[in-house]
Structure formats: C-alpha cells, structure tokens
N, C-alpha and C positions, 0 to 999 in steps of 0.2 A: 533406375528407380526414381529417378530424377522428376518432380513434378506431378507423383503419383500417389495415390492412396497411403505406399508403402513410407511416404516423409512422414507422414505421422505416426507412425508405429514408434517409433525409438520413444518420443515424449510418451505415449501413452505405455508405453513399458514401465519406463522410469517412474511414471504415477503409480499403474499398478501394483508396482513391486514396494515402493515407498509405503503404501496403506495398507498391504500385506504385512510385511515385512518388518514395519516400522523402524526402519534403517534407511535413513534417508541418501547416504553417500554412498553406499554402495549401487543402490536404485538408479542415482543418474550417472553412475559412472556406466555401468550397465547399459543404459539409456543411449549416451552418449557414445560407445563404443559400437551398440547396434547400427546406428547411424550410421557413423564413419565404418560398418561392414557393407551395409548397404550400397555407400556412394563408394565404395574402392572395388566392389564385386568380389568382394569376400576374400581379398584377399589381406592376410591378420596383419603381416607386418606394416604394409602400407597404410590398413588402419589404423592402426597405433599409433602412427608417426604422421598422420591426418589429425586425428583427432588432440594430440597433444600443440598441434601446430595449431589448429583452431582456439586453443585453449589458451595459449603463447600470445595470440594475436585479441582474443576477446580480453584479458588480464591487462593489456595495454592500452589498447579502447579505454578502459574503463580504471585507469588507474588514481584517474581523480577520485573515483564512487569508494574506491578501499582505502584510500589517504583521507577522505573525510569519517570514511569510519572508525578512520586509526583516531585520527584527531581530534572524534567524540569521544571514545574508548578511553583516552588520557583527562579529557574533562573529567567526565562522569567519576572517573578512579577518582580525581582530586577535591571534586566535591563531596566525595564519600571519606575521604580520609582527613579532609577539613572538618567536618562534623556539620557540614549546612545541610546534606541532605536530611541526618535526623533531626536537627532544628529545624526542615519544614515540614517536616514527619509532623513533630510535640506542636507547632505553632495552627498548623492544620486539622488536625486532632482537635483543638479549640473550637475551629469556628468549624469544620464538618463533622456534624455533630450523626451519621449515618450511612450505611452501605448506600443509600440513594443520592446523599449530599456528595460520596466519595465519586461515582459514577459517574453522579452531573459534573465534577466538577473536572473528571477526565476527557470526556466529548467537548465540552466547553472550551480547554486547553486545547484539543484537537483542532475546533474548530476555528479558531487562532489563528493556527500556525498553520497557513492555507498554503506559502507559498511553497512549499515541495514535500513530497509524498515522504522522500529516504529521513527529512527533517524532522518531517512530523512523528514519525513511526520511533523514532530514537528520541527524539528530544522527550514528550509525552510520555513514554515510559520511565524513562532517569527519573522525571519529577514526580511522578505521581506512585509509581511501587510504593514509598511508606506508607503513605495514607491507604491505599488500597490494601498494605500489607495488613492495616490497625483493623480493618473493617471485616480481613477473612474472607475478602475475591480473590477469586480462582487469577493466577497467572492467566487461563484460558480466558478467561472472561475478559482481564483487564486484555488481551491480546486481542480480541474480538474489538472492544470499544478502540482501541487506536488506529485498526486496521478497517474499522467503519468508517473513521473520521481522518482518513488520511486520503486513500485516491478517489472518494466519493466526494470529498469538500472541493481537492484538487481540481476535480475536473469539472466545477461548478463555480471557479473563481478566476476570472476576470484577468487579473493581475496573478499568477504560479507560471509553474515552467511547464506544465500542462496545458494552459491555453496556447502558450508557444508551439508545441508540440503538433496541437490538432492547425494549427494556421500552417504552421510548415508539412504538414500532410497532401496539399491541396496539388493537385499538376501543377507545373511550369505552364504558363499561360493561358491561366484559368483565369476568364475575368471577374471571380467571386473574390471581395474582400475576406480573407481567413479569419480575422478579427472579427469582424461582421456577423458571420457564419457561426463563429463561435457561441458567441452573446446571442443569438438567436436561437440555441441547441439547447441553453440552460434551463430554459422552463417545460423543457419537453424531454429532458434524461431523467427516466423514468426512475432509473435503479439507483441515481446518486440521492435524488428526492426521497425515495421511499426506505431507503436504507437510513435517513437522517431521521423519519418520521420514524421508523421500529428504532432505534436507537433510544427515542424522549420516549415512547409505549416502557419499553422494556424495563427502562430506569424507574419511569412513573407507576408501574406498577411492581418491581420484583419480580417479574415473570422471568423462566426459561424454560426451555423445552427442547425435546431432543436428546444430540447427545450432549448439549452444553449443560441440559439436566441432571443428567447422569453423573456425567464427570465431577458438577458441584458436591452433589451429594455423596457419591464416592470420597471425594478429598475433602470434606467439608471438617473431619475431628483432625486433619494434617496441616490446614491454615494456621498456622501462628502469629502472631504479631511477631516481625522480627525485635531481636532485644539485641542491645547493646551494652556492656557489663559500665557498670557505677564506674566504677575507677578509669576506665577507657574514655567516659562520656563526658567528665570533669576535663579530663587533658587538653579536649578540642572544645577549641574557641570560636568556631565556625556559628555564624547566625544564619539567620534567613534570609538578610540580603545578600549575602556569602552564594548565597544559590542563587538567586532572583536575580543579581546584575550580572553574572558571567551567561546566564540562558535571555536575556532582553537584549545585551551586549552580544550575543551571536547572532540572537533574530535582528536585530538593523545591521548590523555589519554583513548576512548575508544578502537580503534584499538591497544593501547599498553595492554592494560585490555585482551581485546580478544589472543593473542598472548601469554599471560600471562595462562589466564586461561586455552589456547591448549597446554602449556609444551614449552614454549619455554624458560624457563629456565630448563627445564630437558636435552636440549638439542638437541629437535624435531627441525627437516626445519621450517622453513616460513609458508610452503605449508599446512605441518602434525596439526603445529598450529594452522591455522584458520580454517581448516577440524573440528578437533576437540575441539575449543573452545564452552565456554556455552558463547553462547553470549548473553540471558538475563540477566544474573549475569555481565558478561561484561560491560553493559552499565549503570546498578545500580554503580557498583566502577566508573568507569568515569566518572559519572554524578555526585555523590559523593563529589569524591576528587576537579572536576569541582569548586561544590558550596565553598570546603574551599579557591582554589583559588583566585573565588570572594570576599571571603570574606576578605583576604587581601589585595585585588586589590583595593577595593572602601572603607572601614573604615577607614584605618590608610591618605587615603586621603580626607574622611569625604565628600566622596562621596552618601552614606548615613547612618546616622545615627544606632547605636546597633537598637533600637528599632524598626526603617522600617526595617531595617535585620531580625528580628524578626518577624516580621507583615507577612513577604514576604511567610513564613513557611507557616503559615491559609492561605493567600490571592493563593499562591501555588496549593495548596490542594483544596480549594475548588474551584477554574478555571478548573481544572481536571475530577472532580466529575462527571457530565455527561460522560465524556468519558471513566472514570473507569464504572459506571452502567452500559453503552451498551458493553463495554467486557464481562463486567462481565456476562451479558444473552448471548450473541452473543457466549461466550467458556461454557455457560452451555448448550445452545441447542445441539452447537458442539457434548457435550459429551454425550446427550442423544442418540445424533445418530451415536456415537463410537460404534465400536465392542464390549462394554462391553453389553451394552444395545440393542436400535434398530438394529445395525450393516446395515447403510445404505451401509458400503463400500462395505463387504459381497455380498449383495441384488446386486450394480455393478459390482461385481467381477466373479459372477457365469452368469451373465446376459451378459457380454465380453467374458467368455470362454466358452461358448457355443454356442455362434454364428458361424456357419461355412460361414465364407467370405475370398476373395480373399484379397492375402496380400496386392498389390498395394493402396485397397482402407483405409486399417489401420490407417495410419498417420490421414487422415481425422477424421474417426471414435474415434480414441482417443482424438483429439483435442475436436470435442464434448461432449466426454464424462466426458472428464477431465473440461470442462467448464461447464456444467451444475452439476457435481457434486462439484467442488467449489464453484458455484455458492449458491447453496442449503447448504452446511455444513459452508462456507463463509472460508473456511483454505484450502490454496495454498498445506501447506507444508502435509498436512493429503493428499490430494488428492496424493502427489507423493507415498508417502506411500504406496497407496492402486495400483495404476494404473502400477508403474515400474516397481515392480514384476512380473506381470499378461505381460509385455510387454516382458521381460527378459523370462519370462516361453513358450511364443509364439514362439522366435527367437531365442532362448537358447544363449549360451554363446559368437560367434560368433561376434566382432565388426567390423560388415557389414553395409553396406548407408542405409538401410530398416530399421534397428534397431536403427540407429542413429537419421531420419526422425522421427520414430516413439517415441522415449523420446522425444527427440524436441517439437513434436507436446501435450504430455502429458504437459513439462511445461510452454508451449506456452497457451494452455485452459485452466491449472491452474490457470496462474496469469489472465488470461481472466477473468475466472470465480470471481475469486476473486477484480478484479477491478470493477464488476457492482453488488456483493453483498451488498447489505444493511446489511447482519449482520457479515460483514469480516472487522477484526481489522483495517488493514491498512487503508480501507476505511471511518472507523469509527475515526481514528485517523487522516486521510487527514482533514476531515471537521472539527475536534477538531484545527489542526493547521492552516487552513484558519479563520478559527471563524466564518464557514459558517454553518448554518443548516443541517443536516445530511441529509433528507431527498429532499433536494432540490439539495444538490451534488448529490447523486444519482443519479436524476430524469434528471438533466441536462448534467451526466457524461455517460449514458447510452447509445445513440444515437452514441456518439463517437463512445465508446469503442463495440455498438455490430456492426459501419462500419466495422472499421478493423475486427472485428472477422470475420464476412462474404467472406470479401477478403481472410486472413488465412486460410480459409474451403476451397477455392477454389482451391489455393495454393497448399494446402498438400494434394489433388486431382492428381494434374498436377505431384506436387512430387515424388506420391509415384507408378503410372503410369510410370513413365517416370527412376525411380530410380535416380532421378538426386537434391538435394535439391537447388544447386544453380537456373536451369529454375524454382521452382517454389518461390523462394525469389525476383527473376525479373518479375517475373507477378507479384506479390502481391505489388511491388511497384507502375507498372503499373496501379494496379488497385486502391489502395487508391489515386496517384496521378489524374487517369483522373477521378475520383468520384468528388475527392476535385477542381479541376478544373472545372466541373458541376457545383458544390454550386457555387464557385464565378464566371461565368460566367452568371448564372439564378440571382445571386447578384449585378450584376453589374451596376455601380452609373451611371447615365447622363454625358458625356462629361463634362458641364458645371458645372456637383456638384465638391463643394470643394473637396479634399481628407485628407481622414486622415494622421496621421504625423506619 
C-alpha cells in the first residue's frame, strides 16, 4: 500500500474520528496503528512494534521541540507564581482599555515574535491570557489570533527558521538561490497576506461568524476575569518588569542561539546563519539560559522562594504534558506516512507529474495540493519538501513569474493546510498556549482559515492566467474584504443597540 491512495487514510481517520469524537488521542492513536496495519499487511503484532518504533525514533528527532516546551512550561509556572503575570494583567488593564485594544495588542505581540512559529504560539499566550481573560475572549478566539499570527507571519519573514526551511527545500543542484526564491514568494503568498488582513477586519470591527460565533455566545455568561484572592496577591512582589525582561531576555538569547548555531561565529553573514541554524536546539539554549536568568532576576530579590523555584520544574512539565502527548502521536502518524513507510508524499508526487495540464492553471492546483496534503500529514515544512521539487522539475531552473507564483502558492497551501490540521504542531501548540481545548480551536479556527483559502484558490487562478501575481493579491483582497463585509452587514445591530467599545 506503499505510495498509494491507501497512505492517506490512516491521517484522514485520525481527523475524522478526532471531530467526531472529540477525543483527540485516541483518534491518532487509531490513526497511527492503521498505518502501521497497512505497511505490515495486517499483520497486529508487527504493527504494534512498527509503530511504537516510529514513535521511539520521531520522540528523539525531536527532543529539542519537548525540552523547549518543558523549559517554557517552568517559565510561565514562575512567572505566575512570582505574581508578574497578574501585574501585567492590572498594569495592561490601564492602558487597554477594550476587547479591540486586547486583540490588537495580541496580533501585534504575534507579529513580533516572527522568528519561530512553536515561540510564538507559547510565548503570545503566557503573556497575553490576563488581559484577554479581563476582556471575556473566548480561549478559542485568543487561540485563533496566535495561530494567525504565528506560521502566516513565519513564513513571510525574511530572517525565521521558516525561511530556512523553504531554501533548504530546493534540489541539490538547483542553480536558484533559496534565499532569493524566498524574498520573491512573499508578496505573492496569498493566505499569509490575507489571513493578516482578516486578522485587523475582525478586530477593527468585532465581527465573528461561524462556529467561532457560536461558540462566543455559547460561553460568553462562563468568561470570567480570572481573580486572585487579596491576601495571595499582597504576598507576591512580582511587577511587570518581572515579566517583560525574562520573555525579551528569551527573545534575544534565542535569535542569538540561532545565529550561533548557523556559524556566525565562524564567520558566516547574518543571512548564511539563520539559513542554516538548528533552530530546535536554538531555542532549547535560549530558553535554557532564559530560566538561569530568572533565576537570578527573582531569588536574590526573594521574589520567590528556592523551593517554588523548584516546584515550578514538576508544575512545568506537567502543564506541558498534553501537548507533548499530541506531538508526540501527531510526528508518529507523520512518520508513518513519511517515505520510509506509507510514502504519502510519493503517492502526491507521481499523482502531480502525471497530470498533463496547462501551466496557467498550476499555482491553483498546487495550492491545493499543498493544503490538503499538510492538512492530512499536519507538517508545513514536510509538504515543501515534497512539492518544490516536483515545482522546480516542472519549470526547471529558470526564475521566471510562473515559477515564482507557483512556490508561492505551494507555501501559501502549506501553512493553509497546516493551520486547520488537528494533528499539526503549531496548531497543537496554539491551543496549548491559549489554554484552549484543542479540538474546539479547530473547530472554531476552521471557518476562518478554509474563507481565505477559498479566496487564495481563486486568486492564484486569475494569477497564474493572467502571469501577473500582483492582479491576483488585489482580487484576493477584494475578496476576503467584500466576504467580511457580508458577515457584518448580515450582522448588523439596530440603530438604537448599544455598540460595543
């Protein structure tokens, strides 16, 4: 079943059952065990001891990604148990003075903190929960806003571990500069662009729709402002710079990590350095070195005690726990359906080169493609992998508008795909950093993200017709604008109703 149809069943099980079901670990355990019946020929035991063995081997891959999540997990505990986070709760409370001010000023911190998606998704949530608690946004919502402003800014910045990613996608002896290619991709990724633009609509007006509608007004009398009891909130001596210099103090110590670990002390550019940094290990040292800073920042002012220092270690870790487990199945299903095993990419690969279609209609066609197959494998950066090649082997060498359109639109359906996956990290990691339910972000993140996709489809239509990507980043504006225009005019209050602030 190797290379067939059949590789993508196991992911689309594991989705099925998760949205069903709304049990998300049983889903891709399910998921994942299909798989590995598939490639073993049905036979149980060997799957079993397949699939735990994939599982063994992706958990080690990737043991920077759950060491930095541990080493967030003991932050966040200590600046909640320092008392900085509610001091920038009360200090933010001040100056945002509204669920619009709260909103903006979460996209805004998003939009910041460009250099990596897993940074952004955790960091962005720690800091902004109080204020978003004061205001009565949905967990969903604020999960939405982080998970917009995390692999859509990623992959429209220049200097992330994202632009690394698509350079290192490129053949081995491809005469295109990857860097090059990149910078040339950004004003034509349609879905990072128009996802940013519904982001300032949405905020700018209070609109939702859908099920993120629902859901608000469902849980809209169970928003509380969270409280912290009088006599608890005198004890801690935590302020706002208590928070402010341990999350500034991770953001340069990881971007110096990163820089660090591409050779920029051997002497490499800027450029060459974040090209080729490991930027999981990156963020394991900066997050790291992070917590000894804290650790001087708050003890020696008895901020909090050895002991809650201590504590924060366990309390860390286990805040984490769920969102290590769903990685941890989410990069085992992955790997069932890597080219060692099912070879879902394969099964895309030959199924794209052997379509004979006209080139205009391309860009389209890969955006789709690239979206439902990150959607299905839930990995952005696996999809470029598989798809730029195949795009590069099309147009050969040549950095012509066709072939520029056409990457564009591959990491355009990527991060598409990947932003409405259920079992895609970032995603997995957005609702970890809202403290939202997984499967409820989804569910209410979806609507959004498949508007724009739709608009993007049409877009890189008109583009790749027309050879022009500017006319089709101006229709797509058009089109997500007079869509979202629709909602809040079908939305629109009585004259005589109050309005919101």
């Amino acid at each position: 079943m190797e290379g067939t149809f059949w590789a993508l069943v196991p992911p689309i099980v594991a989705i099925v059952l998760a949205l069903i079901t709304k049990e998300v670990y049983i889903s891709l355990l399910i998921g994942i065990l299909a798989g590995a019946l598939f490639f073993t020929g049905f036979n149980p035991v060997t799957a079993v001891e397949t699939a735990f063995g994939i599982m063994g081997n992706k958990i080690g891959d990737n043991a920077n990604i759950i060491l930095f999540l541990i080493f967030l997990g003991m932050l966040v505990a200590l600046m909640s148990k320092s008392g900085a986070s509610r001091a920038y709760g009360n200090w933010a409370s001040k100056s945002i003075r509204s669920k619009r001010g709260a909103l903006g000023a979460t996209s805004a911190l998003g939009v910041l903190i460009f250099v990596d998606d897993y940074f952004n998704c955790l960091t962005v949530g720690t800091v902004m929960q109080p204020v978003t608690d004061k205001y009565k946004i949905s967990r969903a919502k604020l999960a939405y806003i982080i998970d917009a402003t995390a692999a859509p800014i990623c992959i429209i910045a220049p200097i992330s571990s994202w632009a690394a990613a698509v350079g290192s996608s490129l053949p081995e002896g491809s005469s295109i500069d990857g860097f090059n290619l990149f910078l040339r991709t950004i004003p034509f990724n349609f879905y990072a662009l128009l996802t940013i633009l519904m982001i300032v609509i949405l905020i700018a007006t209070n609109l939702d729709f859908g099920a993120m509608k629902k859901y608000e007004l469902r849980h809209q009398s169970e928003m509380k402002e969270a409280s912290v009891p009088a006599e608890q909130e005198q004890q801690r001596r935590g302020r706002v710079l208590d928070l402010i210099i341990p999350i500034a103090v991770l953001i340069i110590l990881c971007i110096s990590a990163m820089l660090y670990t591409g050779g920029i002390l051997d002497g490499v550019s800027v450029k060459d350095a974040f090209a080729n940094c490991d930027s999981s290990r990156s963020l394991v040292l900066g997050s790291f070195f992070t917590l000894i800073v804290t650790f001087f920042l708050y003890l020696p002012r008895k901020i909090v005690t050895y002991k809650e220092f201590t504590d924060s270690i366990t309390e860390g870790f286990k805040a984490m726990v769920p969102a290590i487990t769903i990685l941890s199945l989410a990069w085992t299903l992955s790997g069932v359906c890597s080219a060692d095993y099912l070879d879902a990419g394969g099964f895309v690969r030959e199924l794209v080169m052997e379509s004979q279609i006209a080139h205009g209609i391309l860009p389209a066609i890969f955006f789709a493609t690239a979206l439902g197959l990150a959607f299905a494998t839930g990995t952005s950066w696996g999809t470029f992998g598989i798809l730029i090649p195949i795009v590069l082997a099309i147009f050969g060498d040549q950095l012509d508008t066709l072939l520029v359109l056409t990457v564009s639109a591959v990491l355009a359906g990527a991060v598409c795909g990947d932003h409405v996956s259920p079992i895609s990290d970032t995603t997995i990691l957005a609702s970890t950093g809202a403290g939202c339910n997984h499967l409820e972000h989804v569910s209410t993140q979806m609507p959004y993200a498949l508007m724009v996709a739709a608009c993007c489809f049409v877009s890189y239509i008109v583009a790749g017709f027309s050879g022009n990507g500017w006319i089709g980043l101006i229709l797509g504006v058009v089109l997500v604008a007079g869509l979202l225009l629709f909602f809040i005019k079908r939305d629109k209050k009585p004259a005589d109703a109050p309005k919101d602030k």
